[in-house]
C-alpha positions in Angstrom: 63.9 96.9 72.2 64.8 97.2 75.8 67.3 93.9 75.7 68.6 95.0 72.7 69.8 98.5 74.8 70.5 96.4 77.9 73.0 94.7 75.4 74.7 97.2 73.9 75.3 99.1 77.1 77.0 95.9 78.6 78.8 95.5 75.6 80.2 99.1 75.4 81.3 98.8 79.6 82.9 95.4 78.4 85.0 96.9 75.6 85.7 100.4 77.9 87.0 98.2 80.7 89.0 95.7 78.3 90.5 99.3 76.7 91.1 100.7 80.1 93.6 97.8 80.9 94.8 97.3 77.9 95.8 101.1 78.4 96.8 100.8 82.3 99.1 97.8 81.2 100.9 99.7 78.6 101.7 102.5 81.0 103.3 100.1 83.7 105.6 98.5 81.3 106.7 102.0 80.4 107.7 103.5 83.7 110.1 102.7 86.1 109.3 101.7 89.1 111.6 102.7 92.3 111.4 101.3 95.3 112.1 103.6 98.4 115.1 102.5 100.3 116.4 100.7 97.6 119.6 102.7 97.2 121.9 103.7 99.5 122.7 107.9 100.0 126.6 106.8 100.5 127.1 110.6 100.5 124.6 111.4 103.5 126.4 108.4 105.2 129.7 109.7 104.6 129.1 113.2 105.8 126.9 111.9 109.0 130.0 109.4 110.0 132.1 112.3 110.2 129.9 114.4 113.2 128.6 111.0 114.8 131.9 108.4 114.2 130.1 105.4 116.7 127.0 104.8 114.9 127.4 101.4 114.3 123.8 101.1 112.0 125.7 104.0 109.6 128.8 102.0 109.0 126.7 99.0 108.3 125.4 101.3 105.2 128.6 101.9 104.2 130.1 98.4 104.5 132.5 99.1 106.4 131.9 96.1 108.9 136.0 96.5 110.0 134.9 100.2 112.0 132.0 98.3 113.3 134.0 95.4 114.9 136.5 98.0 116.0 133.6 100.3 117.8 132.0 97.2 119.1 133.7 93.9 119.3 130.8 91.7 120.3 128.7 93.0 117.0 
């Protein structure tokens, strides 16, 4: 009687564990995923270029490589 139990409970964990994943995998492939830093805030760039015109990283941002060359030469 007692490996009969035994059995069904590990059954029972098997089949809640498969069901969990099976569950957890449906729910990936549903959302999106975003990575942080992915996208560029071209707005934010725009308006800090205007109050700090020789940061050379913010430029880079906004792919304007031309102002970089022109603030520093040697870049």
């Amino acid at each position: 009687m007692r490996k009969e139990l035994n059995d069904l409970l590990y059954i029972t964990f098997a089949i809640l564990i498969i069901l969990l994943s099976i569950s957890n995998l449906q729910n990936l492939k549903r959302r999106e995923i975003k990575v942080l830093g992915a996208e560029t805030n071209t707005v934010f760039w725009e308006d800090f270029m205007t109050k700090h015109p020789t940061y050379i990283d913010g430029w880079i941002e906004l792919g304007r490589m031309d102002k970089v060359r022109e603030i520093d030469p040697n870049y």
